[in-house]
SENU-202413 format. One line per field, with one value per residue (C-alpha): residue number from 1; x, y, z; residue in one letter. Coordinates in steps of 0.2 Angstrom, whole numbers, plus 2048, in hexadecimal, padded with zeros to 3 digits. Example, Ala and Ser with C-alpha at 12.3 -4.5 7.8 and 13.67 -1.06 7.14 Angstrom:
BEGIN
n: [1/2]
u: [83E/844]
v: [7EA/7FB]
w: [827/824]
res: [A/S]
This chain:
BEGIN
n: [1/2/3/4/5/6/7/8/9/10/11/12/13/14/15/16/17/18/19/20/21/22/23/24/25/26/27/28/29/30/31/32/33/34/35/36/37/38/39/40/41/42/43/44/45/46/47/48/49/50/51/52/53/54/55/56/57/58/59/60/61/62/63/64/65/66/67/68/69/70/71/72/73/74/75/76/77/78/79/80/81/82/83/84/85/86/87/88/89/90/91/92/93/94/95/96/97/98/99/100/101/102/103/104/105/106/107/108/109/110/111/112/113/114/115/116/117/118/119/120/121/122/123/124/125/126/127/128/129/130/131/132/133/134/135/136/137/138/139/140/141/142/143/144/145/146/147/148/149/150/151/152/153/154/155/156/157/158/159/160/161/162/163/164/165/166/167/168/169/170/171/172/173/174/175/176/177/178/179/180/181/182/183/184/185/186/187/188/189/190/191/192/193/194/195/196/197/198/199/200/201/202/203/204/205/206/207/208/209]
u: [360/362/36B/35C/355/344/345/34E/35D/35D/34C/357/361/373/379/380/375/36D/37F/388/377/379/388/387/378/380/392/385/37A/38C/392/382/385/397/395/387/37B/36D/35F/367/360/35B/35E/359/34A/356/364/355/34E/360/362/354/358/369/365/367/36F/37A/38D/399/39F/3AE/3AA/3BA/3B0/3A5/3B1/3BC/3AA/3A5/3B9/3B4/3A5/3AF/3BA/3AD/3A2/3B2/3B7/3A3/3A4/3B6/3AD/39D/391/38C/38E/38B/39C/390/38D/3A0/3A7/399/3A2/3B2/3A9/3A5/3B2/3BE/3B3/3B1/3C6/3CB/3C1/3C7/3D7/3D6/3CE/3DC/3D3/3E3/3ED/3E0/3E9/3E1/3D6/3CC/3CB/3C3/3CD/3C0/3BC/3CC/3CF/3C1/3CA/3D8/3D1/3C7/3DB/3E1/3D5/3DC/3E8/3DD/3D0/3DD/3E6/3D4/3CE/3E0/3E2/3CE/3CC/3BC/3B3/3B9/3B9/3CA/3C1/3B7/3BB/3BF/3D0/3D4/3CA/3D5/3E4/3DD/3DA/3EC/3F1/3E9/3F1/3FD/3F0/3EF/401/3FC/3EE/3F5/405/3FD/3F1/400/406/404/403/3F4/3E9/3EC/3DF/3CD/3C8/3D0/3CB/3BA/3B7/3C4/3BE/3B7/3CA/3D4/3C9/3CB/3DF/3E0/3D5/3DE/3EF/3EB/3DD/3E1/3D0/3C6/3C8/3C9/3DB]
v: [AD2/AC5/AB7/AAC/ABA/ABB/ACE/ADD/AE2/AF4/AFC/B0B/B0C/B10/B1C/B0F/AFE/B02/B00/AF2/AEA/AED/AE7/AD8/AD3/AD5/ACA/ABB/ABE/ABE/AAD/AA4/AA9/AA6/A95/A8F/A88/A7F/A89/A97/AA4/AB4/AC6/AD0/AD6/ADB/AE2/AED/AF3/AF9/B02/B0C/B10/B14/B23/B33/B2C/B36/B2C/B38/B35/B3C/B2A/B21/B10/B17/B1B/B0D/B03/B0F/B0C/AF9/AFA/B04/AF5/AE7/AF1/AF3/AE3/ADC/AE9/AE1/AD1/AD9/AD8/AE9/AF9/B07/B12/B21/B18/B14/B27/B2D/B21/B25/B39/B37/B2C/B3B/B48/B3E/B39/B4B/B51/B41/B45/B56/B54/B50/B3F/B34/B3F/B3B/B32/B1F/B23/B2E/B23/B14/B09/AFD/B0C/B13/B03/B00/B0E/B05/AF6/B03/B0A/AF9/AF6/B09/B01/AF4/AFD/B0A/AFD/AF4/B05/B09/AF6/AF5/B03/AFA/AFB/B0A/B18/B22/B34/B32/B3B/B2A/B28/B39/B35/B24/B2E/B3A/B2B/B24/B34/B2D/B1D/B23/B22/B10/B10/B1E/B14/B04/B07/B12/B01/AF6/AFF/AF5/B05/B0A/AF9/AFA/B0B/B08/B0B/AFE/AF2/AF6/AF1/AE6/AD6/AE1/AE9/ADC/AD4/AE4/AE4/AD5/AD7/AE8/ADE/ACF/AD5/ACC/AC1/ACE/AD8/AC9/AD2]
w: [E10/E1F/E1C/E15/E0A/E14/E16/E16/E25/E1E/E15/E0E/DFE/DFE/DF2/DE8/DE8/DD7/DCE/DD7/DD2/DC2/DC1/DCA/DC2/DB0/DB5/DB9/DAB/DA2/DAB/DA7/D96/D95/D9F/D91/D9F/D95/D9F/DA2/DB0/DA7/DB2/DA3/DAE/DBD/DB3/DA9/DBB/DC5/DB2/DB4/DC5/DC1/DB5/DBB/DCE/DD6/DDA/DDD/DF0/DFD/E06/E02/E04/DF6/DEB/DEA/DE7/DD9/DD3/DD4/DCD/DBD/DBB/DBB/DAD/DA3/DA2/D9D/D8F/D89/D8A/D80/D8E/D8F/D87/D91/D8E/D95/DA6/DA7/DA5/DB3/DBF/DBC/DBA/DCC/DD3/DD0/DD9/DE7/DE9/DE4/DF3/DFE/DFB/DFF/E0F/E19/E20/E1E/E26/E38/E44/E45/E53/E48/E38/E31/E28/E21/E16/E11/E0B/E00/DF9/DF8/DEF/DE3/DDF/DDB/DCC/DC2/DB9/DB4/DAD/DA4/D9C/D97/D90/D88/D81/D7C/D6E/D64/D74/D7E/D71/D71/D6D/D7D/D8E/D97/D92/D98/DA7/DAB/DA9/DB8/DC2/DC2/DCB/DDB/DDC/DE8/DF3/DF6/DFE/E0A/E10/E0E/E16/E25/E29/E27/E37/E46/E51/E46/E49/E5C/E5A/E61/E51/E48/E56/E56/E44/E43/E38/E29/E2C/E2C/E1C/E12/E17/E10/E00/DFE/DFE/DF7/DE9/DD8/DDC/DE2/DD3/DC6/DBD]
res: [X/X/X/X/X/X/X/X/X/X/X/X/X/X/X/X/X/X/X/X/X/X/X/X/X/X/X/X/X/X/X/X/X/X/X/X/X/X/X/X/X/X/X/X/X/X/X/X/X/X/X/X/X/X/X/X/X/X/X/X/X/X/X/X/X/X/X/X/X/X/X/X/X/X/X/X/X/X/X/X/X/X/X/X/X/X/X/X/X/X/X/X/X/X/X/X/X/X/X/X/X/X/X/X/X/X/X/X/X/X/X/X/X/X/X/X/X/X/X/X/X/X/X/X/X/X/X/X/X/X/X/X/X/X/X/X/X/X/X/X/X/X/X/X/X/X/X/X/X/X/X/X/X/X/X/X/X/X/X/X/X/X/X/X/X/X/X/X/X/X/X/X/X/X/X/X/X/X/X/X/X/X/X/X/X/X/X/X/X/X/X/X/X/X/X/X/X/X/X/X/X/X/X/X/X/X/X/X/X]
């Protein structure tokens, strides 16, 4: 939307705008809540409608940017359901489902090993951020067993997940690289890089841990 909400910049979908509304939606019908306004805003209606249009969506994505959202978007609706927000395990496992797809055929691709030139590190380091909130969510899943039912396939899930941690580093390290941010394609995007370089460095905020 433009800044002052009159009307749409982009009149298309992305693959995954149904869920970040979801989510969204539920953390400030959960801080309303948990903040006890007096007249408290009700998103029931909104949180109702992404729902319905999250059913039967299609996640699974190589787009590194997407994945470390849907990896994002795993963390959030973990910790509302430790919080007794939600429950919707089924939704959680069909993230983490797809998020695993979509890095398996990332990382065997061959993309990181592109010199700068032909990269975009705003998007790998989306993937980064995503990376940074697998241990989080394992330990919450781990540490959480009344809510996140150790004879499901999301523990086994989570566990996968922690194999591709090593990925943050690569990408990480590789951005750090002075050499690498003098490439047209780091300059030509550079304020979203350097804002996901930071958040990727510097994430505890972004990622509530």
């Amino acid at each position: 939307m433009s800044i002052d909400l009159t009307c749409p910049l982009v009149p298309s979908m992305g693959q995954h705008d149904p869920l970040d509304g979801f989510v969204t939606y539920s953390e400030l019908q959960a801080t309303a809540e948990c903040l006890g306004e007096s007249h408290p805003f009700d998103l029931k209606p909104e949180i109702a409608d992404m729902a319905k249009i999250c059913r039967g969506i299609h996640l699974a994505t190589d787009d590194p940017l997407g994945i470390g959202g849907l990896l994002f978007d795993a963390s959030r609706i973990a910790q509302l359901m430790i919080k007794g927000r939600i429950e919707n395990q089924g939704l959680l496992e069909s993230i983490v489902d797809s998020v695993l797809l979509g890095i398996e055929s990332f990382a065997k691709s061959g993309l990181i090993e592109y010199p700068a030139e032909y990269r975009l590190a705003f998007r790998e380091l989306g993937l980064s951020i995503g990376l940074l909130a697998v241990e989080n969510l394992q330990k919450g899943i781990e540490e959480n067993p009344g809510v996140f039912s150790r004879e499901s396939r999301l523990h086994r899930l989570a566990e996968d997940l922690m194999g591709y941690l090593p990925l943050r580093k690569t990408i990480e390290q590789f951005w750090m690289d002075d050499k690498n941010r003098q490439a047209g394609a780091w300059i030509e995007h550079r304020e979203i890089n350097m804002v996901m370089l930071a958040t990727s460095l510097a994430p505890d905020e972004f990622l509530m841990i």
